[in-house]
C-alpha positions as CSV (number, residue, x, y, z in Angstrom):
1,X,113.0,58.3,102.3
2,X,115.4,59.1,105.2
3,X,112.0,61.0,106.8
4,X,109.6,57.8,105.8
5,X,112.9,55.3,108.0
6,X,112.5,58.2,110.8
7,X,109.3,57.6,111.7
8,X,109.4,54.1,111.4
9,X,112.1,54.2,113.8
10,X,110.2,55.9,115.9
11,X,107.3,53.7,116.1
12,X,109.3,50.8,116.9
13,X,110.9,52.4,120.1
14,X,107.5,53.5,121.1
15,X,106.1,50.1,120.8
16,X,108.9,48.7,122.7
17,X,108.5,50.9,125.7
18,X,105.0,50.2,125.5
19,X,106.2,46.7,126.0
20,X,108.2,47.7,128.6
21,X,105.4,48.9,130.8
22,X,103.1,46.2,130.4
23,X,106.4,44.1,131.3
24,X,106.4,45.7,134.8
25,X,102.8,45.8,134.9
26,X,100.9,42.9,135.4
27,X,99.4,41.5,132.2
28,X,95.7,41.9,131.4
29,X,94.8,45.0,133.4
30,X,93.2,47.8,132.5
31,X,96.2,49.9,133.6
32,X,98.2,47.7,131.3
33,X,96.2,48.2,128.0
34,X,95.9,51.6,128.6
35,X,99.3,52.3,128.8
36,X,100.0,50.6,125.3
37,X,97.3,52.3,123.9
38,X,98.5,55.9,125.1
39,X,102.0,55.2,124.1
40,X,101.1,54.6,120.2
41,X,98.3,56.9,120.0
42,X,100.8,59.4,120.9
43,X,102.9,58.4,118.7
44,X,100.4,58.6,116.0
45,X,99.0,62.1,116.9
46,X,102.9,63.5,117.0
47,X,103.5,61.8,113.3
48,X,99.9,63.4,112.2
49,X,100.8,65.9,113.2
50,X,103.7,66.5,111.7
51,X,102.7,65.3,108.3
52,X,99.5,68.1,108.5
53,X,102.0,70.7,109.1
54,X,104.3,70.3,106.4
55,X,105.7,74.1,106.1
56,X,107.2,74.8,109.0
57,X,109.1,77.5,109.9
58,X,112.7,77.2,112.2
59,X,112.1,80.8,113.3
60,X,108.5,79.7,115.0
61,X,109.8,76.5,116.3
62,X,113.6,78.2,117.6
63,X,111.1,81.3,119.6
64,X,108.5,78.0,121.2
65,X,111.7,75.8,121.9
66,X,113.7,78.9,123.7
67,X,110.7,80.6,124.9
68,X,109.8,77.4,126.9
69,X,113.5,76.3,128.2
70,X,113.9,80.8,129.1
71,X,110.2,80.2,131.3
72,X,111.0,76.8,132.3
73,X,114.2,78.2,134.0
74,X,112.8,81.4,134.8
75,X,110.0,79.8,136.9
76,X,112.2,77.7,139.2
77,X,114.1,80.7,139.8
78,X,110.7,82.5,140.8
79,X,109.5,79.2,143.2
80,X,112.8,79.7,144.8
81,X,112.4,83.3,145.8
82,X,108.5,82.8,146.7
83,X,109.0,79.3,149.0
84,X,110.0,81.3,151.8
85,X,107.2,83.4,151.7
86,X,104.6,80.5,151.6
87,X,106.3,78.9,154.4
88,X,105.6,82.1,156.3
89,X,102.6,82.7,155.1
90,X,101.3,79.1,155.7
91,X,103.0,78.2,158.9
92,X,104.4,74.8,157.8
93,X,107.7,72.8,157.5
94,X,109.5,73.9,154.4
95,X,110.1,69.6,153.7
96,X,106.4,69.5,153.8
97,X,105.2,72.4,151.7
98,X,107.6,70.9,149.1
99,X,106.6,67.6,149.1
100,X,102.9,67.8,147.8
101,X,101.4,70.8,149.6
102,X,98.2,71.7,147.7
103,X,99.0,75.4,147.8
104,X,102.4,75.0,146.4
105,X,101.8,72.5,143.9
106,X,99.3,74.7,141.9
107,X,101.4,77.8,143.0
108,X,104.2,76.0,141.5
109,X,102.1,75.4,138.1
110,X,101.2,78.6,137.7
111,X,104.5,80.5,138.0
112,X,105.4,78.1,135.7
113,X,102.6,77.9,132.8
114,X,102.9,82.4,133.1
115,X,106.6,82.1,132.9
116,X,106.3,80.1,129.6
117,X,103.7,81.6,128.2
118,X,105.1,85.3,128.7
119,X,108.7,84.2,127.3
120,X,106.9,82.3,124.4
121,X,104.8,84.7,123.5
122,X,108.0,87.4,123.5
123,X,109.9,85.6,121.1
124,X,107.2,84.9,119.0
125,X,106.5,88.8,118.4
126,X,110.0,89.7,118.3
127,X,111.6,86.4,116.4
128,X,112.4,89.1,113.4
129,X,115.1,90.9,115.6
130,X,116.7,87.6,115.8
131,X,118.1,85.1,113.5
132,X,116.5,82.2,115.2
133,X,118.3,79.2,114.1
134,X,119.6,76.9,117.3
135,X,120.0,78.7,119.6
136,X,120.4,82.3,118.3
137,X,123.1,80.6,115.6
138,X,122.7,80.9,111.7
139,X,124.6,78.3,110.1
140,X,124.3,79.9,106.4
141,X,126.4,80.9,103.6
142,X,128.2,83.4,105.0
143,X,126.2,87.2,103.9
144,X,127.7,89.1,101.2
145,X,128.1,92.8,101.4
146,X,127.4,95.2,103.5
147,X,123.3,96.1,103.4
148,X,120.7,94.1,102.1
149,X,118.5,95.3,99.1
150,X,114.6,94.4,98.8
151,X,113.2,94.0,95.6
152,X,110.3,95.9,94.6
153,X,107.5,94.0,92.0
154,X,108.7,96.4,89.9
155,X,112.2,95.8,89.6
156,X,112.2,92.1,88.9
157,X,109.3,92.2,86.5
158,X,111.5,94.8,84.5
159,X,114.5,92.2,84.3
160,X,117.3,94.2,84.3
161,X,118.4,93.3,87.7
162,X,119.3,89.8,86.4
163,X,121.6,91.4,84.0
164,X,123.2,94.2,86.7
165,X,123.9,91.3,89.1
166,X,126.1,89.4,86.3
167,X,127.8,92.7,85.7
168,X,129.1,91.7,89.9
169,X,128.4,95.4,90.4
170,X,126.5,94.3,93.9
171,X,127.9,92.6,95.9
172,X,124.8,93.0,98.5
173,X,122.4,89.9,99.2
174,X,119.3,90.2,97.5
175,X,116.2,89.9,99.2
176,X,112.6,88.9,98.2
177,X,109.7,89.6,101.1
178,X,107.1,87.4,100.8
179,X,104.4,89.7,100.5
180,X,106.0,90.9,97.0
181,X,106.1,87.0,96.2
182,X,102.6,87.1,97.1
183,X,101.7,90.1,94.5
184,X,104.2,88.3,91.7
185,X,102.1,85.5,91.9
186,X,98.4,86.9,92.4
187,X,99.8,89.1,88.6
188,X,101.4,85.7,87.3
189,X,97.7,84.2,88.0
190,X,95.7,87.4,86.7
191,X,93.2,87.0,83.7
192,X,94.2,89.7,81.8
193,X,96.7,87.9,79.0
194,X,99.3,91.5,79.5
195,X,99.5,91.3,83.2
196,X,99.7,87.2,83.4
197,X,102.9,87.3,80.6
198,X,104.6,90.2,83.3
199,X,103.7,88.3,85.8
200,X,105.4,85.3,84.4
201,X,108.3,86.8,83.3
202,X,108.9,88.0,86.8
203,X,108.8,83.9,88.2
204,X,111.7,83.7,85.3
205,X,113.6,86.4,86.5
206,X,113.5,84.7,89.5
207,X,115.1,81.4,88.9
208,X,117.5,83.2,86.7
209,X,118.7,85.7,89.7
210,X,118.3,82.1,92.3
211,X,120.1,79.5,89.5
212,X,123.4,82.4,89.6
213,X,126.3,82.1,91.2
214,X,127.0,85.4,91.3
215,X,124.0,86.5,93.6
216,X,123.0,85.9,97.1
217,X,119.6,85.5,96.8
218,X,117.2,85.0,99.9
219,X,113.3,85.4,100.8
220,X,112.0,87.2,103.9
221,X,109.0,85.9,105.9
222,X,109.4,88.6,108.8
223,X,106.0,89.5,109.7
224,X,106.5,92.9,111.8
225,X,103.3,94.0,114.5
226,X,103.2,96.8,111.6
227,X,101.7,94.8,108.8
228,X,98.1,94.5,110.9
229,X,97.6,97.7,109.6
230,X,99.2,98.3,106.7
231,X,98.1,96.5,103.3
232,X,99.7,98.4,100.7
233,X,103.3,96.4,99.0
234,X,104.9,100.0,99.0
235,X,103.9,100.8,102.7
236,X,105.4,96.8,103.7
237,X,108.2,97.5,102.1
238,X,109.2,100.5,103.4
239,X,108.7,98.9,107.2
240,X,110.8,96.1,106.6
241,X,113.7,98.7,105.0
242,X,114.0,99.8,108.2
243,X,113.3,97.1,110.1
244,X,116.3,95.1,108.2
245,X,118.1,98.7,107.6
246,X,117.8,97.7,103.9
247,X,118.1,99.9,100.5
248,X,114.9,99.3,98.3
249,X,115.3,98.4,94.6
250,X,112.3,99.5,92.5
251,X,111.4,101.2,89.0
252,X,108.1,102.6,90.8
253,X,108.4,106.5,90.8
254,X,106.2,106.4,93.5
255,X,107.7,104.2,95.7
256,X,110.9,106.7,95.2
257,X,109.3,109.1,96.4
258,X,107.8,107.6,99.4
259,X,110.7,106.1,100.3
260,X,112.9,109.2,100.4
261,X,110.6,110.5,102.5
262,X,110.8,108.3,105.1
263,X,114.7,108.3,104.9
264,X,115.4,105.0,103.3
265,X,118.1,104.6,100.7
266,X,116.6,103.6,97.3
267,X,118.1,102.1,94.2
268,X,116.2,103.7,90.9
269,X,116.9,100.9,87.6
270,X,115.9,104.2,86.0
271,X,118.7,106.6,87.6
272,X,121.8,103.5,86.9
273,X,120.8,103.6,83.1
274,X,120.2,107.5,82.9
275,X,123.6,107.5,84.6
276,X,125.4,105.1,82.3
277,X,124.1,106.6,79.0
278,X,126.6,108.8,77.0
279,X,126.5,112.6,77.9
280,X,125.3,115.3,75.9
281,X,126.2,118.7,76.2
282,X,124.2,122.0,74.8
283,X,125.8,123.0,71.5
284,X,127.2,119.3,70.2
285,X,125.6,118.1,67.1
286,X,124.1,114.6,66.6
287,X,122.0,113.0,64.1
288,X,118.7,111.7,65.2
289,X,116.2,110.5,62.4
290,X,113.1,112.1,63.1
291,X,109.8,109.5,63.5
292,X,106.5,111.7,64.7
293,X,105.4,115.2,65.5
294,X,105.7,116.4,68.9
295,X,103.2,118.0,71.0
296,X,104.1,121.8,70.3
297,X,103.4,123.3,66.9
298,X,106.9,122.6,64.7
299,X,108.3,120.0,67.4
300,X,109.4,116.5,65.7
301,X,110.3,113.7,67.8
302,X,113.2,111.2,67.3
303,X,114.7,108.2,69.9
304,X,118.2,107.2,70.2
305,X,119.4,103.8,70.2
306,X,119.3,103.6,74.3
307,X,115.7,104.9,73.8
308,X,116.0,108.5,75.2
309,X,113.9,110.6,73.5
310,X,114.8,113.5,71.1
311,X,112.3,116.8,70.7
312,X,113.9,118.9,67.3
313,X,112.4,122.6,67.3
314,X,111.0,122.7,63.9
315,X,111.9,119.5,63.1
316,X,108.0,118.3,62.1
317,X,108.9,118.7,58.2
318,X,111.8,116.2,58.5
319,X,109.5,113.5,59.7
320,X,111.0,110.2,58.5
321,X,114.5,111.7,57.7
322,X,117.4,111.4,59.9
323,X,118.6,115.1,60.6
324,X,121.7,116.7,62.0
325,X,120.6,118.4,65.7
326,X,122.3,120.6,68.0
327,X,121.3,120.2,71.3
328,X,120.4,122.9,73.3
329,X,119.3,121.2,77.0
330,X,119.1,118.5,78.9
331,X,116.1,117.3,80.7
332,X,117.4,114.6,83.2
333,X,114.3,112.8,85.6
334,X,113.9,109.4,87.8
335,X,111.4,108.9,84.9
336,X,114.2,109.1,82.1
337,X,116.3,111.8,79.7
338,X,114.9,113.8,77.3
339,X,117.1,116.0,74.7
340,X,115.9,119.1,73.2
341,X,117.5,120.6,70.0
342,X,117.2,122.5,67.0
343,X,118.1,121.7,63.1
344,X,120.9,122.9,62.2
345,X,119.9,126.5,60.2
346,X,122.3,125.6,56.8
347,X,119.7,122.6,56.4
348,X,116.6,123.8,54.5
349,X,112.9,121.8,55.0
350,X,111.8,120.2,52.0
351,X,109.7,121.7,49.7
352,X,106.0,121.4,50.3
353,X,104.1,119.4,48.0
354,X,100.9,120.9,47.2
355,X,98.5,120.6,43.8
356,X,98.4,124.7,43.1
357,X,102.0,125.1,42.8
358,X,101.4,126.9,39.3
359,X,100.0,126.2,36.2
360,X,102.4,125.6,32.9
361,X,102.3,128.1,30.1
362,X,102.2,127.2,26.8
């Protein structure tokens, strides 16, 4: 409503210096109607125009606005230093090469239109160094923590960030590039019924993480020179870690790994749960109710209640019974925990059941 009284507002001004000029004009002349014209079919192409371009962004419009004041000034400075030399090198009156001399006038536009176009085109391909919001000035709530963390696709369609936040174990804004709010949404929209409920869930996660007090949550649109080349989420994020000198959040073993290796701090969901579950140490008991076979011949399988899974040595008779253990290692991975033990020897397997286990006598 406020925008709708704006342009109204705006109009009406218009229209009245319109009136203005054909005031001081004389009435009827062409100059006269074509001054009224041009006054409110400017104003109509500035309101078009910014009704067609309804997502705008205050970084773009900050690095135009300062890049054309920086070549603006920059320019005049140039002119100053370069008069002299046109005076010399056209043999005139400084008073008259100034006031209208063909040479200086298109000399003077020149300087000017390369000044503006160099500083514009500066800011505009290194806005993402900057925080670009008039002049050079965020006014935002103020940023929480120390570094930033990105989120991976991964890590919000898994949820358990939501959950960690509440915990107010980070105290580190959150950030969302657009490019993984891009892939959210392409998996949100995918046909396949598996990938569009993860994809969805993801969305939720979301608004949860945004609708909490307790986090400081923010979306990235910093488009580095980089991204020409690089398509791949994992690559983008990785760029913009360093760019933002930012810790990546992520379930993707991959991603882990790639990010290592280019030196960038990750957060593994994987490695905070691993590190929270209860430790086990070789030679404790614990009772684990055995549910399939493993892969090696007398190996049965059980899961605890965190979900870390349990391989018994000769445990495959006991399938469906719970079973005392003692452990006897501890595989710990990015991937997850796995605990390997053996029944203890005073429990005996049941007894096979079998149709030729003797015949009665009479």
């Amino acid at each position: 409503m406020f925008l709708l009284f704006l342009r109204i507002v705006f109009m009406v001004v218009l229209a009245g210096i319109a009136g203005f000029l054909a005031y001081r004009f004389e009435a009827g002349t062409i100059k006269t109607t074509l001054s009224f014209v041009g006054i409110l079919f400017l104003g109509c192409f500035a309101i078009g125009v910014d009704v067609i371009f309804k997502q705008k962004k205050i970084a773009l419009i900050s690095a135009v606005f300062i890049g054309l004041l920086v070549g603006l000034l920059l320019g005049f400075f140039v002119m100053l230093a370069v008069t002299p030399f046109l005076v010399l090198l056209l043999s005139v009156p400084p008073e008259v090469l100034t006031g209208g001399h063909e040479v200086y006038v298109a000399t003077n536009l020149l300087v000017h239109t390369t000044a503006c176009y160099l500083c514009v085109s500066f800011l505009l391909q290194t806005r993402g160094d900057f925080r670009f919001i008039i002049p050079y000035v965020e006014f935002s709530k103020e940023m929480k923590g120390t570094r930033p963390l990105l989120l991976d696709t991964s890590v919000i369609i898994d949820g358990r960030i939501a959950d960690l936040t509440e915990t107010r174990l980070f105290d580190n804004p959150l950030i969302v590039p657009g490019f993984v709010l891009h892939e959210l949404q392409l998996v949100a929209d995918s046909a396949d019924k598996l990938k569009r409920n993860r994809g969805r869930r993801g969305l939720d996660v979301l608004n949860k993480l945004r609708a909490s007090a307790n986090v400081d949550l923010q979306t990235s649109e910093v488009e580095l020179p980089e991204f020409q080349t690089v398509r791949g989420v994992d690559q983008r994020l990785v760029l913009l870690a360093k760019h933002m000198d930012a810790k990546i959040v992520t379930n993707d073993f991959n991603l882990n790994k790639l990010a290592k290796v280019q030196g960038i701090d990750v957060l593994n969901l994987n490695d905070i749960a691993n590190a929270l579950k209860p430790v086990v140490l070789p030679g404790e008991p614990m009772i684990v109710r055995i549910t399939k076979a493993g892969d090696q011949p007398g190996q049965g399988v059980g899961y605890l209640d965190d979900g870390t899974m349990v391989v018994a040595e000769q445990g495959r008779a006991y399938i469906g019974q719970e079973m005392r253990l003692i452990v006897t290692s501890v595989l710990q991975t990015s991937a997850g925990r796995m605990i390997f033990g053996r029944v203890e020897s005073t429990v005996s397997p049941p007894a096979a059941a079998s149709g030729s286990t003797g015949t009665s006598r009479e």
